[in-house]
N, C-alpha and C positions, 0 to 999 in steps of 0.2 A: 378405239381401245377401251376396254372396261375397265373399273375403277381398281378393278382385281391384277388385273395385269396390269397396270399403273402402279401400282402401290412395287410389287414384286419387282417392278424390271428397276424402280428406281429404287427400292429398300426402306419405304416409305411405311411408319407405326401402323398398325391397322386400331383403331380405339372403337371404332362401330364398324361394324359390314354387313347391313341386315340387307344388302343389294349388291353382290359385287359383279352381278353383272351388267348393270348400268353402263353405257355406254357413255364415256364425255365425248362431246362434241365443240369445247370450245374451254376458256378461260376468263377471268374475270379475278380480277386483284383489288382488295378492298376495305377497307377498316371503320368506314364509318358506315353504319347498318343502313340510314336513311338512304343512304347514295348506291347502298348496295343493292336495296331493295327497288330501286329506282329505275336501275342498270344491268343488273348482273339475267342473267334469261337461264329457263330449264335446260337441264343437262350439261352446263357447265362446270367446271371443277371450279369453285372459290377459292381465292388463297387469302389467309388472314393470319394476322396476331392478334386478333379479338379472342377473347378467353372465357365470355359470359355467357349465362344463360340463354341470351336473347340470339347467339347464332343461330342455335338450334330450330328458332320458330323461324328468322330470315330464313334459313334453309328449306327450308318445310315450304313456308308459301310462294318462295320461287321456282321451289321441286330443282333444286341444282344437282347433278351428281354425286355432290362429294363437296366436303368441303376440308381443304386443307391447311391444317395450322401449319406457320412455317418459325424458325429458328428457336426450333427445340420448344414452342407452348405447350404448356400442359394443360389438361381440364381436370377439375374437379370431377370426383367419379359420381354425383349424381347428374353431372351434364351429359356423364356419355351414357348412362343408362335413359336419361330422355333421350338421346340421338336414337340408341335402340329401341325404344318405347314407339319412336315418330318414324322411324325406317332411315333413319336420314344416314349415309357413309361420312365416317369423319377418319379421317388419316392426318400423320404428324410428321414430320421433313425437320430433321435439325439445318439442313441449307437456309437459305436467306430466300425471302420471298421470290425476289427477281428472277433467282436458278432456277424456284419452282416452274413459271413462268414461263423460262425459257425449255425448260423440259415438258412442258404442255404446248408450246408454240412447233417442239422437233416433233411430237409423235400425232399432233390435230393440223390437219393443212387445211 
């Protein structure tokens, strides 16, 4: 499923799309950057309540699909102009991380 049709079937914020058709292939749930960068592998959707700067570069150097803030974060609008700056997909979910989760676990087998 692309990031595109992710975002729509589950009604999920679009804040960057400079790739929507990105393919996820998988999940990765995560808040501390070091473990993320550790763990999380390309083309995966991220889910976090991390809200800083420094996603945007985790994001970038693991080449993840998307990364998805969950229960309702916001970013600062010069975060999401680097998202667009760096190609990176960032989408917003007022659910709780887990839902996210589990709504990437129903649509990635």
């Amino acid at each position: 499923m692309t990031v595109a049709e992710f975002a729509e079937k589950y009604s999920l914020e679009v804040l960057s799309m400079p790739d929507p058709s990105r393919e996820i292939k998988g999940g990765y749930m995560g808040d501390l950057l070091s473990w993320v960068m550790g763990r999380a592998k390309a083309d995966q959707a991220w889910i976090t309540i991390m809200s800083n700067q420094n996603i945007i570069a985790v994001a970038s150097l693991i080449d993840v699909a998307c990364i998805i803030l969950a229960e309702d974060v916001r970013l600062d609008e010069s975060i999401v102009e680097n998202a667009k700056a760096k190609g990176v997909n960032v989408l917003a979910a007022k659910s709780p991380a887990f839902e996210v989760a589990c709504e990437i676990c129903h649509e990635i087998k």
